[in-house]
N, C-alpha and C positions, 0 to 999 in steps of 0.2 A: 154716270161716272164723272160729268164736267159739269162743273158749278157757272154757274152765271158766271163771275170773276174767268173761269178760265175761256167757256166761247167769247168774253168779251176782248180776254187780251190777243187771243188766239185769230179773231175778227181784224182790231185793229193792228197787230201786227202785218197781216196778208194789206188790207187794204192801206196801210201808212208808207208802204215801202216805197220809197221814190217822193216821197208828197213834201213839200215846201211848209217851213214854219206858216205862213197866211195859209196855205192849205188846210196846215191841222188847227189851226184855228177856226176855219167854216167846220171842221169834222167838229168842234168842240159845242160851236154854237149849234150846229144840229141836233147834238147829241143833248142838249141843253132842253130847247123843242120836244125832242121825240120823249125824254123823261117825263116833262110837264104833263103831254099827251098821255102816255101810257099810264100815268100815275090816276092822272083824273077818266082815263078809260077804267081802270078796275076798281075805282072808288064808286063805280055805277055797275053793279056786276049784270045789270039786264041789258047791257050794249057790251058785245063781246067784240065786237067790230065784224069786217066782212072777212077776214082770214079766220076766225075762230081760233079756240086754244085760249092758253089760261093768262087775261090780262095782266096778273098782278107776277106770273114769271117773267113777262115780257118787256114791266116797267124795272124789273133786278135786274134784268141783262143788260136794258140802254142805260138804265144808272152805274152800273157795271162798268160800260163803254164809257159814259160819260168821266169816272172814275180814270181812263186809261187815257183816252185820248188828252185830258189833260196832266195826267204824268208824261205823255209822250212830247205835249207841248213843254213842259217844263223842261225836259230832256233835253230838248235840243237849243231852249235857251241856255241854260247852264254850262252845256258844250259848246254851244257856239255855231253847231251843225249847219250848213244851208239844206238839208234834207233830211228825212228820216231814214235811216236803215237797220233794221230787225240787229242784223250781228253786229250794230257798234253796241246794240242798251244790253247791258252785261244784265242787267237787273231784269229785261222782259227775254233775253236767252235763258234765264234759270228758271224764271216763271214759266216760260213757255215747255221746258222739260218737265215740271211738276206733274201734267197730267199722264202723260206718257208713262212715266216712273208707276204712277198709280198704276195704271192700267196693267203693266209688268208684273209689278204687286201683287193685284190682284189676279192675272193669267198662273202667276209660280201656284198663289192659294188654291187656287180650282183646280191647279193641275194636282195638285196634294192630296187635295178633297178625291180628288177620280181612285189616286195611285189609293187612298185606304179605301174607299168602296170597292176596287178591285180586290185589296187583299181580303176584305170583309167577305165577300161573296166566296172567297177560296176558304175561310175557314170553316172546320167543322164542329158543330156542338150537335154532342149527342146524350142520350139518358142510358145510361147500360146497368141491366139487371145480370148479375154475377150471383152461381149456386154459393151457397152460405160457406164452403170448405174453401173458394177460390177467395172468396170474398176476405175472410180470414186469413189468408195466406196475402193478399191483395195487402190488407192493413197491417199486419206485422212488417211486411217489406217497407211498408210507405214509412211507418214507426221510426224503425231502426235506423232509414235515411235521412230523416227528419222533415219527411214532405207529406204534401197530402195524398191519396190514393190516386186522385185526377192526376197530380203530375209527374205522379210515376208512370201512370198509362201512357203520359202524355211523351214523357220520356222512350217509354217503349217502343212507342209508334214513333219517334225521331230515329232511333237505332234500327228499324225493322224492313226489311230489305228482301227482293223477292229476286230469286236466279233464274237462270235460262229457263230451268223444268219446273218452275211455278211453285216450288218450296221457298215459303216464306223463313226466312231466318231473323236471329235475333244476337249479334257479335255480344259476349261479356260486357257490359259498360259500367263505372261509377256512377250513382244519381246524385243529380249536383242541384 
C-alpha cells in the first residue's frame, strides 16, 4: 500500500526531526552513496547482497530518500530554519497523510466489499416449477401490473408475513 516515495518520506521525516541543516546534508550525501550502491547492486542481479530481497526496490526507496532529504535540505534553507521539524513542512504534513488517507480508502472499500458479500449470501435465488392454471394466473397478474412473474413473487414474499399460529398471510398490496 506505500510506494517507495511514501516509506521514504515517512523514514526521513522520523529520522530528520531535531537534525541540523549540516546534518541533513551528511543524510543527503549518504543517501547519495547508498543510491550508487543499490543501483549498481541490482544491475548485477546474481549479488542480491547479505540481507536478500529485491535490489532494484531498494535502489527506488534510497533514491526515494535521496529525493526527500534533499527537499528537506532545501526546506530549511528557504526558511531559514536552524533545524528540521516534521510540523513546520506543511508540504511533507500533507504528504505524510497521503498514505494514511489511502489506507482509510481502502479500509471504507473492503468494508463495502464484506457489507455486499453479506448481503449476497442473504439472498435467495431459486427455480420454481408452478402447475400450469397457477402459472397462468401467475402471468396474467404480472401482465396487468406491468411486471414480470419474478417480481410479482418477489413482491409477494416482501408483503408475506407469518403470526403467532404459523399462518402465513399476505395484506392487499399495489405491485409497483
Amino acid at each position: 500500500m506505500w510506494s517507495s516515495e511514501d516509506k521514504a518520506r515517512d523514514t526521513v521525516r522520523r529520522q530528520g526531526r531535531g537534525l541540523s541543516a549540516s546534518q541533513v546534508a551528511e543524510k543527503v550525501a549518504e543517501a547519495v552513496v547508498r543510491v550508487r550502491e543499490t543501483r549498481q547492486q541490482a544491475a548485477s542481479p546474481d549479488d542480491w547482497g547479505e540481507l536478500g530481497g529485491d535490489p532494484a526496490e531498494l535502489a527506488r526507496v534510497w533514491a526515494a530518500r535521496l529525493e526527500e532529504w534533499r527537499r528537506v535540505a532545501a526546506f530549511l534553507k528557504v526558511k531559514g530554519h536552524s533545524t528540521y521539524e516534521p510540523a513546520q513542512d506543511q508540504q511533507g504534513t500533507l504528504w505524510a497523510g497521503e498514505p494514511e488517507q489511502r489506507r482509510r480508502e481502502a479500509l471504507t472499500r473492503q468494508q463495502g466489499w464484506l457489507a455486499r458479500q453479506r448481503d449476497e449470501q442473504d439472498e435467495l435465488r431459486t427455480e420454481l416449477w408452478l402447475a400450469a392454471d397457477v402459472s397462468r394466473r401467475l402471468r396474467a397478474i404480472a401482465s396487468r401490473a406491468g411486471l414480470s412473474p419474478e417480481q410479482v413473487l418477489a413482491q409477494l414474499a416482501e408483503h408475506a408475513r407469518m403470526n403467532d399460529d404459523g399462518m402465513v398471510t399476505v395484506e392487499p398490496f399495489l405491485p409497483r
